[in-house]
C-alpha positions in Angstrom: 0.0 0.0 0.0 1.3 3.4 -0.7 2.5 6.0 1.8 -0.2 8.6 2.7 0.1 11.9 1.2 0.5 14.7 4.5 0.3 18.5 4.2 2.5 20.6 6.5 1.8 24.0 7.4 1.9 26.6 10.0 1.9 30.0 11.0 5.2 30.8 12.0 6.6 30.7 8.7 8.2 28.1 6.2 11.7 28.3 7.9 10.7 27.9 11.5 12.0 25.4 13.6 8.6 24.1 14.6 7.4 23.3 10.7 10.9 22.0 10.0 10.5 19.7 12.4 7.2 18.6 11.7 8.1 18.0 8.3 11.0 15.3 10.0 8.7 13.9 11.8 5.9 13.8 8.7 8.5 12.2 6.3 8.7 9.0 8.5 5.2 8.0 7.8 4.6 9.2 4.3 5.0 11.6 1.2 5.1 15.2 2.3 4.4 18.3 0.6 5.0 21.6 2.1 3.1 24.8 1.8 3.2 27.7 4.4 3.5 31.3 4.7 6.8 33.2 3.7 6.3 35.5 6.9 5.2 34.7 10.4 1.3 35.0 10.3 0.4 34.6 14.2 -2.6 35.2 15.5 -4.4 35.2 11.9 -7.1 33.3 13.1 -9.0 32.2 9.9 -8.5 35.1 7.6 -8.1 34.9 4.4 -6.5 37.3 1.6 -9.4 38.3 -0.7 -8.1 42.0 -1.5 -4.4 41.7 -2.4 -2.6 39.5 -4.9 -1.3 36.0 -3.3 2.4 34.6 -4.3 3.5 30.8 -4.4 7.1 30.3 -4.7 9.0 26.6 -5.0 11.6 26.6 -2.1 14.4 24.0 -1.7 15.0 23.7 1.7 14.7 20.0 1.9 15.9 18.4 -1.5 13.9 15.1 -0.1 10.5 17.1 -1.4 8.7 17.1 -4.3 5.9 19.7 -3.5 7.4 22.6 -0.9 6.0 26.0 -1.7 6.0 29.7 0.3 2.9 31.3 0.4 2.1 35.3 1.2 -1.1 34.5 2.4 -2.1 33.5 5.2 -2.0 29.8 7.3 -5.7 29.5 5.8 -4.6 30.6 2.3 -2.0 28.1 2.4 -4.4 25.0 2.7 -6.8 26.3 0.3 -3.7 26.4 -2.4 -2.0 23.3 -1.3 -5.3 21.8 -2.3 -6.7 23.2 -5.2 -3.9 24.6 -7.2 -1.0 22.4 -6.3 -1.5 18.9 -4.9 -3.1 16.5 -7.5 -5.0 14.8 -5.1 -6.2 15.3 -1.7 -4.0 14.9 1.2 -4.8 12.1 3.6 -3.7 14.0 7.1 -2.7 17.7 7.3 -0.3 19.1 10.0 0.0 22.6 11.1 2.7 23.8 13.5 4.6 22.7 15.4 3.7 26.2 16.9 6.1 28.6 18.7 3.9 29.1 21.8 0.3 27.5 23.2 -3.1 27.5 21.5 -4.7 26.1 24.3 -7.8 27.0 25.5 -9.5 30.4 24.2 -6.4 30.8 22.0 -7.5 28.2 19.7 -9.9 30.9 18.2 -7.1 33.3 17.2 -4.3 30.8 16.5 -3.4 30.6 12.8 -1.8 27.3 13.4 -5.1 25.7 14.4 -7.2 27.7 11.5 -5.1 26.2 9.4 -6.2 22.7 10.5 -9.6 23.6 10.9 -9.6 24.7 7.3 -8.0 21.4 6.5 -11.2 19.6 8.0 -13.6 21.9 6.3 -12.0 20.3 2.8 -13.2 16.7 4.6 -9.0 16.3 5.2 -8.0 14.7 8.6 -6.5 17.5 10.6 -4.2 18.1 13.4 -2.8 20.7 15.1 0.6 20.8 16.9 1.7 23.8 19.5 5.0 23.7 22.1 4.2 26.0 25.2 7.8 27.3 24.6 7.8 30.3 22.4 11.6 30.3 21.7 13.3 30.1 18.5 15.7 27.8 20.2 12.8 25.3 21.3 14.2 22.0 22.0 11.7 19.8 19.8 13.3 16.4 20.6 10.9 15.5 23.3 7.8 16.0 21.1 8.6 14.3 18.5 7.3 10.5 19.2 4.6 12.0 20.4 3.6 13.8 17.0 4.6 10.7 15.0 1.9 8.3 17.8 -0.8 10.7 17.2 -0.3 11.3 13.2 -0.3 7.2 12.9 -3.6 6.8 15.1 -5.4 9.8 12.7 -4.2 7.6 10.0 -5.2 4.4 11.1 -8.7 5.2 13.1 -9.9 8.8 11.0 -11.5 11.5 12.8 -15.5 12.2 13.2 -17.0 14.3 10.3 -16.5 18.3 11.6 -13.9 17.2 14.4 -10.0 18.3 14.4 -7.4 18.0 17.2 -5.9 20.4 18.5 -2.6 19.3 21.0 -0.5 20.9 22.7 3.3 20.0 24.6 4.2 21.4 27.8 7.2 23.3 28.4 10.9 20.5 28.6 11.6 22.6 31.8 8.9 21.4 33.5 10.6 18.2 33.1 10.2 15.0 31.2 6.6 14.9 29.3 4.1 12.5 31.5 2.2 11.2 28.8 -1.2 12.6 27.0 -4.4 13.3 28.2 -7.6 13.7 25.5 -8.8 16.6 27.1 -11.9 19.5 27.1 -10.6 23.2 26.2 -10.4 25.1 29.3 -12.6 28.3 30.2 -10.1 31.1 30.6 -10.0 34.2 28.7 -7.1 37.1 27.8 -7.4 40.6 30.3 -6.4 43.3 28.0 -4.8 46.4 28.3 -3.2 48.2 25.6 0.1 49.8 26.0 -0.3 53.8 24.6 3.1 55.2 23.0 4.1 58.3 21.3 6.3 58.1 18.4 9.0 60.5 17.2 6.3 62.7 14.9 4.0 62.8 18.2 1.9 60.3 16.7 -0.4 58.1 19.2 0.3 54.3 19.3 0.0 51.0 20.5 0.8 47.8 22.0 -1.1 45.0 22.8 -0.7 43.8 26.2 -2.5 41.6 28.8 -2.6 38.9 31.3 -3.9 35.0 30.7 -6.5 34.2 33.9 -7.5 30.6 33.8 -10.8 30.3 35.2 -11.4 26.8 35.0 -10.5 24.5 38.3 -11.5 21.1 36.5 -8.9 18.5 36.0 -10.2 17.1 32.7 -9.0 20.8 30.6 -5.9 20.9 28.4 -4.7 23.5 31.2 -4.4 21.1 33.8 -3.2 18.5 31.7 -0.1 21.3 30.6 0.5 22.8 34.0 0.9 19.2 35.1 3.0 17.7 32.7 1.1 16.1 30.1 0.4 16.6 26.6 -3.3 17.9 25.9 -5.0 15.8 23.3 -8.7 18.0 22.6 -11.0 17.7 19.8 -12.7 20.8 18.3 -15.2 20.9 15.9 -15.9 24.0 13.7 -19.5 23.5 14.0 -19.7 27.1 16.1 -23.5 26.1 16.6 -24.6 26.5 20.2 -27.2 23.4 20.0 -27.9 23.1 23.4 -29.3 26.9 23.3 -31.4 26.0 20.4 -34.5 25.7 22.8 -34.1 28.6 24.6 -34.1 30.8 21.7 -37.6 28.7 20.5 -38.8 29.6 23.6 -38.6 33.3 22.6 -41.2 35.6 20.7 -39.6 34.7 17.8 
């Protein structure tokens, strides 16, 4: 049987360590073609370009590869040309990350690396999302690395639910040697905001987006507790946004 066909992407940009390491990882299992953006692209969310002209350029940083392509789009842009402009078939798994930083809990709605999955699932693709609570360049990835390969061969092997993607995340090496994984329910905690007000040299008003992380959630069963503790969070999230269980309150309504 021949090797499955596996998309990388991310949103830190095609020559980050994260992705380049993914794509190590990725070329164990099967044939990998690479297409991500040419800049870092954090915090897209799922935007797409639909006003400015977007760029593919053939890059050789890993002569093993048939299909590795920049992008000037976005993480979301990226899939949507990996599938319908370059690949001649549809990839059997997508990866995106592994990302500089965590998309756990509310940051999964704002995380490029996770749109980029999401969108990957929208085309009916297999999707998962990788993120390293370490934002350094320098990010020892070793650790991580079986544990990317074990979950890539169990999406493979078992499929994901219609609508669902995963979304995982490492905990920091400092925090010592990785426990194991927990499948795990996103954590309700939320981003307090402040924005820091500068003047520039022209006396021009600007600013900086600051703020502090508050975790709200004391459950044991979130992909915070699993992280603070030691273990990789394994959640599914569907991009179904439809609050069904508030369907029959708003029926109640004068509507």
């Amino acid at each position: 049987m021949d090797k499955p066909l596996i998309l990388v992407t991310n949103d830190d940009s095609i020559v980050s360590p994260g992705i380049r390491t993914l794509i190590e990882v990725m070329k164990e299992i099967g044939h990998v073609a690479v297409v991500a953006p040419d800049s870092p692209q954090s915090g897209m969310g799922h935007a797409i370009t639909i006003n400015n002209t977007l760029h593919l350029d053939k890059v050789l940083l890993d002569k093993d590869l048939e299909y590795e392509y920049s992008c000037s789009g976005t993480p979301v842009d990226c899939v949507k040309m990996a599938v319908h402009e370059i690949l001649k078939r549809k990839p059997d798994l997508c990866v995106s990350g592994i990302n500089h930083g965590s998309n756990s809990s509310i940051n999964v709605i704002y995380s490029g690396t996770m749109s980029a999955a999401v969108e990957a699932g929208i085309e009916g693709i297999p999707a998962i999302g990788f993120s390293h609570l370490d934002y350094g360049w320098d990010t020892d990835f070793e650790p991580v690395k079986k544990y990317v390969k074990k979950i890539a061969l169990e999406v493979l092997q078992n499929g994901l639910p219609d609508g669902i993607v995963l979304n995982v995340n490492f905990p920091k090496a400092d925090k010592g040697e990785i426990k194991g994984m927990k499948v795990c329910r996103q954590a309700k905690a939320m981003w307090v905001e402040e924005f820091d007000k500068r003047i520039n040299p022209q006396g021009k008003e600007y600013y900086w987006l600051t703020g502090e992380f508050i975790n709200q959630d004391k459950g044991h069963d979130t992909d915070e507790y699993a992280l603070e503790n030691g273990f990789v969070s394994v959640v599914p999230v569907q991009f179904d946004l439809t609050a069904h269980h508030a369907i029959q309150t708003l029926n109640n309504w004068d509507l």
